[in-house]
Backbone as a ProteinNet text record, in pm:
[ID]
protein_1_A
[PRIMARY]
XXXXXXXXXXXXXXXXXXXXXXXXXXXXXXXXXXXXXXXXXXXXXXXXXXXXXXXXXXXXXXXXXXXXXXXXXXXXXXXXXXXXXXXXXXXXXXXXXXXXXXXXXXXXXXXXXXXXXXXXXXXXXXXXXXXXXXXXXXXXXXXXXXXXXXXXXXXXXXXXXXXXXXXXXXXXXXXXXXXXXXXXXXXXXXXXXXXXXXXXXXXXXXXXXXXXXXXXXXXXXXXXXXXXXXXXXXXXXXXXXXXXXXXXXXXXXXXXXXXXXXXXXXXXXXXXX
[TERTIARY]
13598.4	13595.2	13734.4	13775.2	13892.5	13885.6	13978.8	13936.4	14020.2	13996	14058.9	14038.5	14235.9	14218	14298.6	14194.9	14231.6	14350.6	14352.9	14484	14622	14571.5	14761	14748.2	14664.5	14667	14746.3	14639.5	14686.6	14542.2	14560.7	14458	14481.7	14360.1	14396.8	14386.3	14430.3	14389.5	14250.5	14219	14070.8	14012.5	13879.9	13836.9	13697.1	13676.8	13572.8	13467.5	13365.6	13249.8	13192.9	13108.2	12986	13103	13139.3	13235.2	13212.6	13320.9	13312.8	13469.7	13472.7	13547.7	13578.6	13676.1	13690.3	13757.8	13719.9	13785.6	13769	13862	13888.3	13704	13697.2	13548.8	13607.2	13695.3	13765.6	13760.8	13780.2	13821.5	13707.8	13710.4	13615.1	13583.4	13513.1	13468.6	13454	13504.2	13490.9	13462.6	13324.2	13299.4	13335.9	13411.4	13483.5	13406.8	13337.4	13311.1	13434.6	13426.3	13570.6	13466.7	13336.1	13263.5	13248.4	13212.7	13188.8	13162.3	13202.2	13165	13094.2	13069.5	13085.2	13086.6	13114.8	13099.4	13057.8	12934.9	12828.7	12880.6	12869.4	12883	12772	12665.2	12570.4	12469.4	12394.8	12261.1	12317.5	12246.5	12307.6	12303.2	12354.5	12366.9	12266	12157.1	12020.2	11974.1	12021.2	11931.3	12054.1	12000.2	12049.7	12131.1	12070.2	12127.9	12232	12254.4	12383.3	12523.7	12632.6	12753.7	12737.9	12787.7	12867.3	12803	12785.7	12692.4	12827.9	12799.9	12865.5	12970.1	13128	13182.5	13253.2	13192.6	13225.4	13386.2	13356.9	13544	13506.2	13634.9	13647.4	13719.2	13685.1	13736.9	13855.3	13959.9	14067.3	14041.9	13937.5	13858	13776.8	13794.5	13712.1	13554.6	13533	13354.2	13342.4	13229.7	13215.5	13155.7	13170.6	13112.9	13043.3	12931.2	12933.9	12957.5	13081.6	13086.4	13017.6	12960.1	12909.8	12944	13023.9	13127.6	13037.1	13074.8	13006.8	13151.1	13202.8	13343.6	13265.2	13390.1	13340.6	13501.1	13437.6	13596.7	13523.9	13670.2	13684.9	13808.8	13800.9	13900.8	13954.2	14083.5	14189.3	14184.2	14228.7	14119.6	14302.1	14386.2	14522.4	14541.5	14483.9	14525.3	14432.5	14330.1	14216.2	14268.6	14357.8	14449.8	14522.8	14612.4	14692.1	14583.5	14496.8	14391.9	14321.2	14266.6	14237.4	14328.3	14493.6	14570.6	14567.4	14609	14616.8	14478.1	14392.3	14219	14124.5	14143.2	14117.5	13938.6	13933.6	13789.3	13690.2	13749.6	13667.4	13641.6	13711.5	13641.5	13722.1	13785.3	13854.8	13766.2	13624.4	13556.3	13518	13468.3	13417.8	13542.2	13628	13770.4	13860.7	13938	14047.6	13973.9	13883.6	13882.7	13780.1	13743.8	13605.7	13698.8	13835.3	13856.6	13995	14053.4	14131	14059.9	13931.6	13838.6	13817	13781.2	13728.8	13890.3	13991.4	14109.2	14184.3	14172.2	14171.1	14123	13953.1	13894.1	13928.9	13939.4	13935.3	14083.2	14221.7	14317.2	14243	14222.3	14210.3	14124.8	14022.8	13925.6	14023.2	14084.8	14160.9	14218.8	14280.1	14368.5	14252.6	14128	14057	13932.5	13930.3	13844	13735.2	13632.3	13467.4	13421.7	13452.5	13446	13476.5	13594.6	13630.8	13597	13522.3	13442.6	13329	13274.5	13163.2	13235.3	13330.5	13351.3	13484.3	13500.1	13660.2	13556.1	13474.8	13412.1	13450.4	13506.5	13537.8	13702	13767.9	13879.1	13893.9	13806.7	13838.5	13761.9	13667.7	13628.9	13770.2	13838.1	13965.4	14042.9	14089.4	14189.3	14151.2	14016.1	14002	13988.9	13960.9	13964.2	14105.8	14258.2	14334.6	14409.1	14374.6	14418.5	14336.5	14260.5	14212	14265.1	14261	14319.6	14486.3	14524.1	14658.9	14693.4	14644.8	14669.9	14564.8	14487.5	14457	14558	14578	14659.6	14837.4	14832.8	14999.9	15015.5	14859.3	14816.3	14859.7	14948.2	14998.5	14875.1	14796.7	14715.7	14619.2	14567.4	14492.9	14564.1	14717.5	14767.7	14776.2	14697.1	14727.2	14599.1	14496.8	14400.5	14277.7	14261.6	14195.9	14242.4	14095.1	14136	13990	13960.2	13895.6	13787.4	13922.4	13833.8	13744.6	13691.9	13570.2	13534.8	13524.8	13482.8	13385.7	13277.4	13193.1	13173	13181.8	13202	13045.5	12922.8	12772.1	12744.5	12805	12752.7	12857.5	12810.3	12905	12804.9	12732.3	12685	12715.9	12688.2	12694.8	12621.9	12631	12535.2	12445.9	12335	12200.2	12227.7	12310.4	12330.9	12426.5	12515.5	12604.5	12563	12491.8	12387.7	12303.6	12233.5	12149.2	12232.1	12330.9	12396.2	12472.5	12499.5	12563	12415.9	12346	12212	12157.8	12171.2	12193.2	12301.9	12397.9	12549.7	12455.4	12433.4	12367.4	12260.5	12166.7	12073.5	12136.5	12237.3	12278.4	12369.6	12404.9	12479.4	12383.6	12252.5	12177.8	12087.3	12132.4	12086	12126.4	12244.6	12361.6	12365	12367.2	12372.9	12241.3	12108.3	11988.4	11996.1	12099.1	12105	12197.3	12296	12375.7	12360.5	12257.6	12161	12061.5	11989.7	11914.3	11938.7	12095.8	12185.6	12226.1	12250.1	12312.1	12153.1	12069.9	11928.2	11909.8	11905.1	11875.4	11992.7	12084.3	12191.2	12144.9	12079	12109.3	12033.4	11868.9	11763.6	11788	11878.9	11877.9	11954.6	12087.9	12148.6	12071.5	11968	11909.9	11816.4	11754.9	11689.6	11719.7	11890.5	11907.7	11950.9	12015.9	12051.7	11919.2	11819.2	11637.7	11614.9	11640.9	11615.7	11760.1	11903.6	11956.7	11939.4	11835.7	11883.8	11695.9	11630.4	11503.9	11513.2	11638.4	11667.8	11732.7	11830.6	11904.8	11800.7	11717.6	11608.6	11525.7	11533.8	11401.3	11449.2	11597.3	11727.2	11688.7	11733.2	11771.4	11649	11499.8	11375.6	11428.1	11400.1	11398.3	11489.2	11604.8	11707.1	11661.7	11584.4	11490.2	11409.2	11340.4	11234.1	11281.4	11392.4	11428.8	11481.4	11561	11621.8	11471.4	11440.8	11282.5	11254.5	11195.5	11188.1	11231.3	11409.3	11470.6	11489.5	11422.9	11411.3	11351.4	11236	11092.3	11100.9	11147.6	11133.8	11205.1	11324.1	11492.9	11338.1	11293.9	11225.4	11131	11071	10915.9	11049.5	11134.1	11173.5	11242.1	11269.9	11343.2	11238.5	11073.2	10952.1	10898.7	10934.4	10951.3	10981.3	11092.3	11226.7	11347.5	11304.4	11466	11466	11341.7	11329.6	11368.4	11491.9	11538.4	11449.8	11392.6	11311.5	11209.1	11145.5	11010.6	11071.5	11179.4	11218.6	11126.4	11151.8	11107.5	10989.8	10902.8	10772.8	10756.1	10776	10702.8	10744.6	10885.2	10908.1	10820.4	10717	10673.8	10523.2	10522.7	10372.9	10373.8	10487	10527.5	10506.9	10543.9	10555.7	10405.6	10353.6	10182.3	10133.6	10130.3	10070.2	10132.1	10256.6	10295.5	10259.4	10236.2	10182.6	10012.4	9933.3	9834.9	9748.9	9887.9	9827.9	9819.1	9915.3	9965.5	9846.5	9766.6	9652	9484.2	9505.4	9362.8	9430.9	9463.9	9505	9355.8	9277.8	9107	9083.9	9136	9089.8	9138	9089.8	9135.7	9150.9	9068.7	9076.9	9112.6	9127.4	9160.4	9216.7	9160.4	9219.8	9293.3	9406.7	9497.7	9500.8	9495.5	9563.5	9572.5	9633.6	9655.1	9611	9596	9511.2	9603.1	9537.2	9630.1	9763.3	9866.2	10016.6	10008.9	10034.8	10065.4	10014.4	9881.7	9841.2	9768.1	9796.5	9741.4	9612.1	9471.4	9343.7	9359.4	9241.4	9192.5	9072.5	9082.6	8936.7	8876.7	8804.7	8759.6	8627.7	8717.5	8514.4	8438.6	8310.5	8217.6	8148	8126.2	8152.6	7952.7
1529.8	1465.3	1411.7	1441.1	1313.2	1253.4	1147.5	1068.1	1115.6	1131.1	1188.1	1041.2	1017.2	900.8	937.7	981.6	990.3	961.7	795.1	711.1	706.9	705.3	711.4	895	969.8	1128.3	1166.2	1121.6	1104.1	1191.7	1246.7	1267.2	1254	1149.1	1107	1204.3	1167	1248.7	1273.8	1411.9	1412.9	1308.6	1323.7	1191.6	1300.6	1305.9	1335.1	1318.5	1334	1268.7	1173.3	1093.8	932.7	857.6	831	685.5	582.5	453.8	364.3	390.2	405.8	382.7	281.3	267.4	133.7	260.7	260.1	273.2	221.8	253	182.9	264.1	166	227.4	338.1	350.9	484.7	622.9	586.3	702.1	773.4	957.3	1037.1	1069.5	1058.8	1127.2	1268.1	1400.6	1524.3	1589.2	1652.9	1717.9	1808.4	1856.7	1982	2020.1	2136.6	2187	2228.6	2227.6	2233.6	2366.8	2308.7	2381.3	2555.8	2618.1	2746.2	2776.7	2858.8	2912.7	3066	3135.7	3273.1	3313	3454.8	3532.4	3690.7	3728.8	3832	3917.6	4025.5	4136.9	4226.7	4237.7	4352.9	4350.9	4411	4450.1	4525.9	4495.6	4508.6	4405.1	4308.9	4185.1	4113.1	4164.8	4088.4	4005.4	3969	3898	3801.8	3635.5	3573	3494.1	3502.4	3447.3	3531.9	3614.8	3695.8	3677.9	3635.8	3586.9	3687.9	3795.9	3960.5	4057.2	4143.2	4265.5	4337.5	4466.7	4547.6	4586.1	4634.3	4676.1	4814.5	4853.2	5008.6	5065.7	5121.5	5185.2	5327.7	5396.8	5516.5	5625	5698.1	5768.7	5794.9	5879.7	5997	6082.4	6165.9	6265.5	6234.9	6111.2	6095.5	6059.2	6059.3	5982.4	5870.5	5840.5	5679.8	5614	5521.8	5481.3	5283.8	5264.6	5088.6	5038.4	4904.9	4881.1	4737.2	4708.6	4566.8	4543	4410.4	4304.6	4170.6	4108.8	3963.4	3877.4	3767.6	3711.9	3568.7	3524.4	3418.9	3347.2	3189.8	3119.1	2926.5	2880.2	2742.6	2707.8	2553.9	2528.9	2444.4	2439.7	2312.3	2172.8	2094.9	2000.2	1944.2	1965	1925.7	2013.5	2094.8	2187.8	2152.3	2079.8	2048.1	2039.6	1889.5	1824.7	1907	2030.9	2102.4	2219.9	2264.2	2361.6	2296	2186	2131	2117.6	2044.6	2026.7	2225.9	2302.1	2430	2474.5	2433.9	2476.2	2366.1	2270.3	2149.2	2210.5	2379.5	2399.1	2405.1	2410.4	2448	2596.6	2658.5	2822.9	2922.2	2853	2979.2	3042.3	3050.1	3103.5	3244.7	3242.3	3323.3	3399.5	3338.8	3356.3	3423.4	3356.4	3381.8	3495.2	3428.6	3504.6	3660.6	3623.9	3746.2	3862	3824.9	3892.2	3962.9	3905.1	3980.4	4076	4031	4076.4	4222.4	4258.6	4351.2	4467	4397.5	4457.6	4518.1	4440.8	4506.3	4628.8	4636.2	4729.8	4846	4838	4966.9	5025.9	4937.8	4982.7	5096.7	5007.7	5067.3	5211.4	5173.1	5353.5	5409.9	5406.2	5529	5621.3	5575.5	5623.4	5732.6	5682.4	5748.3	5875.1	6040.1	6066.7	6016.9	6080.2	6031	6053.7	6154.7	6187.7	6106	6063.8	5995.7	5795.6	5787.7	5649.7	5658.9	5788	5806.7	5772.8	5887	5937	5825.3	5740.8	5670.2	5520.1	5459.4	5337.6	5229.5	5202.8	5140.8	5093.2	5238.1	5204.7	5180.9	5185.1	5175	5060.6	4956.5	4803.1	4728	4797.2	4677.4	4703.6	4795.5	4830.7	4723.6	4746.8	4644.9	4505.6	4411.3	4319.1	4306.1	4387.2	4358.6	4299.7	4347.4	4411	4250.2	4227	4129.7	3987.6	3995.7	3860.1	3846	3908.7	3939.9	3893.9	3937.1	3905.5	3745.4	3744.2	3591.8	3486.2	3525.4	3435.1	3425.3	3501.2	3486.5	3443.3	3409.2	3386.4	3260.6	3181.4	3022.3	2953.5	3007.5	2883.9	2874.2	2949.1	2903.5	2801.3	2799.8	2707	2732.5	2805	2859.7	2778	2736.1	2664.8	2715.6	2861	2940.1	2965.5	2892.3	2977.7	3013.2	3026.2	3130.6	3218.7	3304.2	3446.6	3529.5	3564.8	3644.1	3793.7	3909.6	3954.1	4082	4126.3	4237	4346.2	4453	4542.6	4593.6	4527.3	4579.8	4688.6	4778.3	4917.8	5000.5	5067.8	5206.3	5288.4	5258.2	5349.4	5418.9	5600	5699.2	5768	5834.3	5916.3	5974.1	5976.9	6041.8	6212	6244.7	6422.5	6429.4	6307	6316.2	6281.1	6181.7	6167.2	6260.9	6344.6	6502.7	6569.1	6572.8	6707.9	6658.4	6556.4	6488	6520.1	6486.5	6533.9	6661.7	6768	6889.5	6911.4	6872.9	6921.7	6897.3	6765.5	6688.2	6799	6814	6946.4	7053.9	7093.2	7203.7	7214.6	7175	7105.2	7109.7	7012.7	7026.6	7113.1	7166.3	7367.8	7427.6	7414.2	7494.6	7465.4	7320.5	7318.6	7349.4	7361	7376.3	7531	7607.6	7755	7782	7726.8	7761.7	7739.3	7612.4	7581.5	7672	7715.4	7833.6	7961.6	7966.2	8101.7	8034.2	7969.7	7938.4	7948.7	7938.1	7888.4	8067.6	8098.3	8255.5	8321.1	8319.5	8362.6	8340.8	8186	8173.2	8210.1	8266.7	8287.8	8441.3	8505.1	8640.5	8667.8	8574.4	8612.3	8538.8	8466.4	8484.8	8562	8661.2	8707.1	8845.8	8886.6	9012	9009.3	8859.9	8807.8	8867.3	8787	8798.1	8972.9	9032.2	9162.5	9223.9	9238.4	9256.5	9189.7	9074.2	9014.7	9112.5	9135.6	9208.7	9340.1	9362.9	9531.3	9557.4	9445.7	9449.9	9437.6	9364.1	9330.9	9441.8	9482.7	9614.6	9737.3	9781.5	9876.3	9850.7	9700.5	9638.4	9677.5	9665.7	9660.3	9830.8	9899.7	10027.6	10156.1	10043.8	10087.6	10033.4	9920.3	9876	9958.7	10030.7	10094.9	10236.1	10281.1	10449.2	10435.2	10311.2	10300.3	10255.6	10200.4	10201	10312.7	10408.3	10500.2	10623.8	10601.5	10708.5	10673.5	10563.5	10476	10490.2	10527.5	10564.6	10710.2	10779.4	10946.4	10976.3	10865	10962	10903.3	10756.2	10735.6	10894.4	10930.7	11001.4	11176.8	11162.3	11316.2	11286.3	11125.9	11141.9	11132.3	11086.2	11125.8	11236.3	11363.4	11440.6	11548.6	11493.1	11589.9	11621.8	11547.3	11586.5	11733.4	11819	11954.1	11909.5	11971.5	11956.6	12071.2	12178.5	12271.3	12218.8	12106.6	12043.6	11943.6	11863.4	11787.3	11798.9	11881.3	11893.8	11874.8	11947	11880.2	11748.7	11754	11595.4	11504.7	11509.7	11403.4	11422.5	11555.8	11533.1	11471.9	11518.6	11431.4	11311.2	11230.7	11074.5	11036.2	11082.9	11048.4	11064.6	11177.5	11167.8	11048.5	11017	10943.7	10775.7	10764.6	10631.9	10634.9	10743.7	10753	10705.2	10798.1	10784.9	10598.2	10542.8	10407.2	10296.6	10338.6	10286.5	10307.9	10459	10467.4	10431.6	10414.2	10374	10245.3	10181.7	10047.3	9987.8	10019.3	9953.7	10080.6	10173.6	10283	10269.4	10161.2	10191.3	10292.9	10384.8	10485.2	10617.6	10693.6	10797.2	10975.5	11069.2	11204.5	11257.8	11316.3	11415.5	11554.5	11689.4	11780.3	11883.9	11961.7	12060.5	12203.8	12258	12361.3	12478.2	12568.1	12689.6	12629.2	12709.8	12652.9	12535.8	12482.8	12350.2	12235.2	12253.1	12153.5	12080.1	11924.8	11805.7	11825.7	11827.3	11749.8	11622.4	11550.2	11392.8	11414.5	11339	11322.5	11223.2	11107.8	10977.9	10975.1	10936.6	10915.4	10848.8	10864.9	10805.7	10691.1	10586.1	10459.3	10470
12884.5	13014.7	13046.5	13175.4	13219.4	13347.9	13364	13485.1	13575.6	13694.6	13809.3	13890.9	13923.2	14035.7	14150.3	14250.3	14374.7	14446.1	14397.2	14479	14411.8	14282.7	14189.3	14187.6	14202.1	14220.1	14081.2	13981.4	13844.4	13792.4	13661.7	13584	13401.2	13357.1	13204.1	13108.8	13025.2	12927.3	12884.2	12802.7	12798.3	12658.6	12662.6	12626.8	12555	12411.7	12408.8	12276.9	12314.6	12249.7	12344.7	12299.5	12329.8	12329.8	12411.9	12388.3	12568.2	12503.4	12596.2	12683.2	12827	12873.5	13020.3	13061.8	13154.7	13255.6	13338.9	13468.3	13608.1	13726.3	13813.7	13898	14002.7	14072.3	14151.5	14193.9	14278.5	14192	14060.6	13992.8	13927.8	13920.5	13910.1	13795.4	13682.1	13571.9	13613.4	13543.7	13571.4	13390.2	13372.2	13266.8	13228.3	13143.2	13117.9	12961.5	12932.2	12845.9	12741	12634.9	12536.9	12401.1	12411.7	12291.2	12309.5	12264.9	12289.1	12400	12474.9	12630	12606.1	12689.2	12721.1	12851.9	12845.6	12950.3	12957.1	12995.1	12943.5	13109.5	13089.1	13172	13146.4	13239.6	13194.8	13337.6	13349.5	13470.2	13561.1	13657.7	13793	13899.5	13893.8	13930.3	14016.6	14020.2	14031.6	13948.1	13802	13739.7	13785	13798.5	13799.1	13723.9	13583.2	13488.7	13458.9	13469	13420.6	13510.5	13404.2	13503.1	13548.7	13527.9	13680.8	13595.4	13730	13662.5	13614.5	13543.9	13418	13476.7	13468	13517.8	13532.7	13661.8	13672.9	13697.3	13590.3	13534.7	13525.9	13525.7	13534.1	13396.4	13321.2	13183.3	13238.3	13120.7	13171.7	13267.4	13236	13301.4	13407.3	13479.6	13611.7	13605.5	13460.1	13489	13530.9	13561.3	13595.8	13469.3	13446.8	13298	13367.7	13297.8	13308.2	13208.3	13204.3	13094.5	13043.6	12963.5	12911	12797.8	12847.9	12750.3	12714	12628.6	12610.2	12562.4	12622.4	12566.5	12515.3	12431	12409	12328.4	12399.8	12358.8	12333.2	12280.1	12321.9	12379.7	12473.4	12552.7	12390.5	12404.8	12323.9	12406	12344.2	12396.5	12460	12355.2	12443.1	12536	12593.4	12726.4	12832.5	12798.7	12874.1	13045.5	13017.8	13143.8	13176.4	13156.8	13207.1	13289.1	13170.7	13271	13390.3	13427.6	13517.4	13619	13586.4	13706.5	13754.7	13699.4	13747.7	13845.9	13784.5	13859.2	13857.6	13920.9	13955	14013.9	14052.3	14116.5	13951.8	13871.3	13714.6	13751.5	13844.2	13842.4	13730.1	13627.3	13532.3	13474.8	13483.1	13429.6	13488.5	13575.9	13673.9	13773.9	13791.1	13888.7	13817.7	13703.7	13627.3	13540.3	13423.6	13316.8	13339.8	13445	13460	13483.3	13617.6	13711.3	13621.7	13498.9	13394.9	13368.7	13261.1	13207.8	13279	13393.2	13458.6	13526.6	13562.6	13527.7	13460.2	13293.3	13180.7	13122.6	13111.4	13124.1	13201.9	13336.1	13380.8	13409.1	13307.1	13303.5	13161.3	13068.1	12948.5	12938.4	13000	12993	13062.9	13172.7	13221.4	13143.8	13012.4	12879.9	12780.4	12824.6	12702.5	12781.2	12779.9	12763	12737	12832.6	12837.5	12662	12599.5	12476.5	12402.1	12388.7	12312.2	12333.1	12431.1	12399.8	12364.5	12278.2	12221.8	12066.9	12062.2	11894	11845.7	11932.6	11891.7	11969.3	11974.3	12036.2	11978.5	11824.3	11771.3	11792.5	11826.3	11874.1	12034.1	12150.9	12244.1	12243.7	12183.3	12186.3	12142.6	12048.8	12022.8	12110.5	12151.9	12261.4	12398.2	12443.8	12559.7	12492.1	12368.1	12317.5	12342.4	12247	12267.4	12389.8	12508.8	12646.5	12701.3	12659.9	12818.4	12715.5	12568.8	12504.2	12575.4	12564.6	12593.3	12741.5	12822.5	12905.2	12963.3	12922.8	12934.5	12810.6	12752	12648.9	12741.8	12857.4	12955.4	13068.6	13115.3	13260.3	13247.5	13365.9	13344.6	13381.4	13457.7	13522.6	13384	13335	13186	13084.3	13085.2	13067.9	12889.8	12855.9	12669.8	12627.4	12695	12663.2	12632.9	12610.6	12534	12380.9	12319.3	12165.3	12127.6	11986	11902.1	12001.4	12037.1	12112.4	12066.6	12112.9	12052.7	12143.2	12098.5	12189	12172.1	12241.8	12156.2	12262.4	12264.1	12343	12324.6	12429.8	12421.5	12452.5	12544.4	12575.7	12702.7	12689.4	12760.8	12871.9	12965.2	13025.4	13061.5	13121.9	13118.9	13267.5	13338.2	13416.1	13331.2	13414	13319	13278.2	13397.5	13370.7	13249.7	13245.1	13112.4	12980.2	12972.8	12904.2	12849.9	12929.5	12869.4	12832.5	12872.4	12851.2	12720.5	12662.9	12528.9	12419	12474.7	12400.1	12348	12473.3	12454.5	12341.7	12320.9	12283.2	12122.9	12109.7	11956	11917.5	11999.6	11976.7	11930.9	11985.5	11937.3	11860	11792.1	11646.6	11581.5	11549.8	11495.1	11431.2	11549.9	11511.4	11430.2	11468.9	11407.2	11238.4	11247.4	11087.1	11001.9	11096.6	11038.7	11023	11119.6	11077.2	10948.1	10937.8	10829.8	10709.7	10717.4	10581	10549.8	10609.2	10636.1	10563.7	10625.3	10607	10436.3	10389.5	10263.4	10200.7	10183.7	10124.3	10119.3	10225.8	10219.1	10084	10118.1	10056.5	9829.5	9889.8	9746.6	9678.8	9736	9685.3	9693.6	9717.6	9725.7	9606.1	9595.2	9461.5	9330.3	9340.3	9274.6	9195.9	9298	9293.2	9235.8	9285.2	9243.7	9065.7	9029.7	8879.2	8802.2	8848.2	8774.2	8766.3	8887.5	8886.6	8776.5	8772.4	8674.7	8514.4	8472.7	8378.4	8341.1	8358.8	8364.4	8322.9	8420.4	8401.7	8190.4	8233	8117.4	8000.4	7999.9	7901.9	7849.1	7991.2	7970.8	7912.7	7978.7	7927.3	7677.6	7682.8	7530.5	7450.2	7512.9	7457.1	7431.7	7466.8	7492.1	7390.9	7371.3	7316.5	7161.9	7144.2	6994.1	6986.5	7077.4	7045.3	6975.6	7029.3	7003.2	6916.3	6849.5	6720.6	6632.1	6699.5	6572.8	6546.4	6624.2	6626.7	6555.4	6571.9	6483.7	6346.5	6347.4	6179.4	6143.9	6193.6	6118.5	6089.8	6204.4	6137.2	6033.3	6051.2	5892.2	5787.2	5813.7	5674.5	5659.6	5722.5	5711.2	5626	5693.2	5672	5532.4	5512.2	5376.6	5291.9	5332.8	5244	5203.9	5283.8	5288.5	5215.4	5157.1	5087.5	5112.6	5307.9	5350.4	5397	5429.3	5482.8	5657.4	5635.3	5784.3	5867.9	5828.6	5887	5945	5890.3	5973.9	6045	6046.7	6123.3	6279.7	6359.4	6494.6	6489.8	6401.3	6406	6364.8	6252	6210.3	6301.7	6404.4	6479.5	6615.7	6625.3	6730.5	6724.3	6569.3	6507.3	6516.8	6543	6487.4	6623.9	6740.3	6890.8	6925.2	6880.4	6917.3	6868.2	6760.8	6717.8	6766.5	6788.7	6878.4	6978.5	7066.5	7194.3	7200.7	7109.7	7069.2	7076.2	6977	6973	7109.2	7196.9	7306.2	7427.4	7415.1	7496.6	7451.3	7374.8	7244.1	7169	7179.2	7068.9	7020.2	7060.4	7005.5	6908.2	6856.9	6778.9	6634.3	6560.9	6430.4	6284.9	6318.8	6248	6314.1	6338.1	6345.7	6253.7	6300.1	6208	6309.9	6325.4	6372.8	6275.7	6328	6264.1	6429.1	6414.5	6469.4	6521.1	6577.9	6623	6705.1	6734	6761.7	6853.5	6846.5	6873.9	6919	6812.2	6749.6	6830.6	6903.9	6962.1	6893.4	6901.3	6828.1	6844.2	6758.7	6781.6	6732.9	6759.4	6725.1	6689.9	6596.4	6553	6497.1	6552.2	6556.5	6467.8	6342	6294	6292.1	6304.5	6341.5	6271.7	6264.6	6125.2	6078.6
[MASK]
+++++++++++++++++++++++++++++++++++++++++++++++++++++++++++++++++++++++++++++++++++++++++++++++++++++++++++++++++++++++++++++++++++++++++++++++++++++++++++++++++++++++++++++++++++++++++++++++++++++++++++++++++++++++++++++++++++++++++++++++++++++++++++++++++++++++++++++++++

């Protein structure tokens, strides 16, 4: 608070808290807030409670954008008397600081693509923080009687067609990476698939290659039981294949007779228990 006297066209120093003071009956007590203030930018200036509706600024690229700010300060309590003699109406609120405030801004978006106050928002909230402290911290009639600034950059409106169409853009990104995941998932289950089919092949190739060496292990044995008559060789190794073959289509046949019958065809002969 300070006292305003009309007739000496003097004003005291400020005075604050509950206290006792003496003054002349001429002279005016005037309340000056010193504690936290603000100043909110948002609607469309129908609600009443809202200092000023949002302020419409313009991108690099010519969009229209709304912007909503929320500021927030305290007066110094030694600048109190100097901010008053300068604005004796108390309008630095609404007058001075709104009308930076909204100047600032729509210097600052001019600099930035509509784009880039989506993907850079963090840097274009300090940029206008910087920009309106700055220039309220040079304005004489404020007098330097702003301190712990505050400031939060609430929203960025958009046209609704710009808006869909940013949406669209997100959709289709979204796509995109749901295709290429897709395309990698495909990819990987295929080279998987062809590994399983080579590591199968190879297996089946190795089995095969045990079997014919079994195989040629069992006949050197049978021909070296033999005597080693390389003359029956061809047969007895084709007797040895009947009879591996044999077990492979009958495996429930535990007994069995083989001998031979006109050119050299195998009989069977299963006896009867």
């Amino acid at each position: 608070m300070v006292l305003v006297d009309p007739w000496a066209k003097s004003i005291s120093e400020p005075t604050v808290g509950p206290t006792w003071i003496v003054k002349a009956p001429w002279a005016q007590p005037v309340d000056i807030v010193v504690a936290t203030d603000t100043l909110g930018m948002w609607g469309d200036g129908t609600d009443p409670s809202a200092d000023m509706p949002t302020v419409e600024a313009f991108s690099k690229d010519q969009l229209e954008m709304r912007i909503d700010i929320m500021l927030r300060w305290n007066l110094d309590v030694s600048k109190v008397k100097e901010l008053y003699q300068n604005l004796p109406q108390k309008n630095w609120k609404n007058d001075v600081i709104a009308s930076i405030a909204r100047e600032q801004i729509r210097i600052v978006t001019k600099d930035f693509a509509s784009i880039q106050t989506i993907e850079q928002r963090d840097l274009v909230a300090q940029t206008i923080r910087d920009a309106i402290w700055n220039k309220l911290s040079s304005e004489s009639s404020l007098a330097g009687a702003l301190t712990n600034f505050g400031f939060e950059l609430r929203n960025i409106g958009y046209p609704d067609k710009y808006t869909s169409a940013i949406e669209d853009k997100l959709v289709a990104e979204q796509q995109k990476i749901q295709a290429e995941f897709e395309k990698d998932r495909i990819i990987v289950i295929a080279n998987a698939t062809a590994q399983q089919v080579v590591i199968e092949a190879n297996a089946e190739a190795e089995a095969k290659v045990l079997v014919a060496n079994g195989t040629r292990e069992a006949i050197e044995l049978i021909l070296e039981a033999a005597g080693g008559d390389v003359s029956n060789s061809t047969r007895i190794t084709e007797l040895y294949l009947w009879v591996e073959n044999l077990k492979q289509i009958a495996p429930d046949i535990d007994l069995f007779l083989m001998t031979t019958g006109e050119n050299g065809i195998p009989i069977i002969i299963q006896p009867q228990p």
